[in-house]
C-alpha positions in Angstrom: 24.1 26.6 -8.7 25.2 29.6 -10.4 23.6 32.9 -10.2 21.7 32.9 -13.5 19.9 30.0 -13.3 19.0 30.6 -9.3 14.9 30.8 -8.5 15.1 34.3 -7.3 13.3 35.1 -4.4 11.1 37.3 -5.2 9.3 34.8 -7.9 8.5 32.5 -5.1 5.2 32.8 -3.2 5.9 32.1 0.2 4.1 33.6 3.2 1.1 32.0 4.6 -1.1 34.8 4.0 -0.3 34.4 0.7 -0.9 30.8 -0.1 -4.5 32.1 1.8 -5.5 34.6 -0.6 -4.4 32.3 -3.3 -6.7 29.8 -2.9 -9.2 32.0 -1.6 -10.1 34.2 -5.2 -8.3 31.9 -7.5 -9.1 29.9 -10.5 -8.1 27.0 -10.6 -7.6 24.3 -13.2 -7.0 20.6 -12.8 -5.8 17.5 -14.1 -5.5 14.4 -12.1 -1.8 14.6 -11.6 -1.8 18.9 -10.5 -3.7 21.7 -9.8 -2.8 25.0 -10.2 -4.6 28.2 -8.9 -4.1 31.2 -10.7 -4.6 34.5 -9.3 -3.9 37.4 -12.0 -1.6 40.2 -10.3 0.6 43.1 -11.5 4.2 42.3 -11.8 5.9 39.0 -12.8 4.3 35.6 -12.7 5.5 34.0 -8.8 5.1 30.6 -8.6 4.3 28.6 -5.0 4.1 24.9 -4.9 2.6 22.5 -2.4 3.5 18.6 -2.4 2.1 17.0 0.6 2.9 13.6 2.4 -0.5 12.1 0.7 1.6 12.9 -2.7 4.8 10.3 -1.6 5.9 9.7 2.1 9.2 10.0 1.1 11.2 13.3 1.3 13.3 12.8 -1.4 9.8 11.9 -3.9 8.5 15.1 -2.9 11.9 16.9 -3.4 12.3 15.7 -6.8 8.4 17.1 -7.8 8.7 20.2 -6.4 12.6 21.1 -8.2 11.2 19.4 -11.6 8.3 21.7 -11.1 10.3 25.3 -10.7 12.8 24.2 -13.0 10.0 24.0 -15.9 8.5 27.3 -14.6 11.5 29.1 -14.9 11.8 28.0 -18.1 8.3 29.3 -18.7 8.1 32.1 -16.8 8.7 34.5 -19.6 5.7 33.2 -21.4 3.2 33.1 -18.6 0.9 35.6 -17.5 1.3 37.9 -14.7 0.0 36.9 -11.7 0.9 34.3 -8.1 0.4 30.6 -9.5 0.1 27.9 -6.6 0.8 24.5 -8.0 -0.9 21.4 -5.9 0.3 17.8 -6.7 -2.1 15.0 -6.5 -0.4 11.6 -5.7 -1.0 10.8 -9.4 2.1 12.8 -9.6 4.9 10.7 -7.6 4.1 8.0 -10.2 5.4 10.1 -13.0 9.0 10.5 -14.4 10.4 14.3 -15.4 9.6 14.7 -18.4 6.0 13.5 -17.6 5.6 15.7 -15.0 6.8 18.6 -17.2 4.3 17.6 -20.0 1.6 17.5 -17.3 2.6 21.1 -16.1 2.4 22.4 -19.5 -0.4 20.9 -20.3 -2.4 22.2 -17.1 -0.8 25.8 -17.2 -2.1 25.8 -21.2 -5.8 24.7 -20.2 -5.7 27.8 -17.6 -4.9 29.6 -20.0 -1.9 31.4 -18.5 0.2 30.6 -21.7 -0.3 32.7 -24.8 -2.2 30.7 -27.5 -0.1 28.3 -29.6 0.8 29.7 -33.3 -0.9 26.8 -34.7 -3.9 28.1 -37.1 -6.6 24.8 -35.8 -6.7 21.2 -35.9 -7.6 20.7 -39.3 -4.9 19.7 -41.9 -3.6 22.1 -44.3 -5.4 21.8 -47.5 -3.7 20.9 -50.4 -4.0 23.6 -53.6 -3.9 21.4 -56.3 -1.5 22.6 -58.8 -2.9 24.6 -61.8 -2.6 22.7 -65.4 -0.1 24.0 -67.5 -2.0 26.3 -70.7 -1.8 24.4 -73.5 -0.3 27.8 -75.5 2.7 28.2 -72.9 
């Protein structure tokens, strides 16, 4: 691993006490593959995660969720709010491939709303302007 793309430490929730006041006065937001509590703080967005044996009894299951999960928050991280996130995975989540479990991370951090809004203008398609006629004197 090279030093640029490292998970520095001080991203990383990790203290007890933390993880405590985390899910103590956070929000939190849920699908049925993760949770994530979100508790807005000064400074840069920290990320802690918490995979269970209920999620898969094997080491290597877990492993795999929580690296997939801190890869795609580092990727995000720029993006995201300020503030300690604490991402729970539901056993839903040892079911899922990568990039599933990416889409399901975006998808949950974007219903918290800890991502800025998309640049999209709504759902509705664009409406057409049909073209003006040509003047008959042109």
């Amino acid at each position: 691993m090279t030093a640029g793309v490292r998970y520095p430490r001080h991203v990383r929730v990790r203290a007890r006490a933390d993880f405590d006041r985390i899910f103590a006065s956070a929000t939190r937001t849920a699908s049925p593959t993760l949770a994530v509590h979100l508790l807005p703080e000064a400074g840069p967005a920290r990320l802690g995660l918490a995979v269970s044996r209920k999620v898969d009894k094997r080491a290597v299951g877990r492993n795999r969720i929580k690296r997939t999960l801190r890869d795609a928050f580092r990727l995000l991280q720029p993006q995201l709010r300020s503030g300690s996130y604490v991402v729970v995975a539901r056993p839903a989540a040892a079911q899922l491939d990568n990039a599933a479990l990416r889409a399901a991370f975006l998808s949950v951090l974007k219903r918290a709303r800890a991502l800025p809004p998309s640049s999209a203008a709504g759902t509705m398609p664009a409406t057409q302007i049909p073209p003006t006629p040509a003047s008959p004197g042109a």
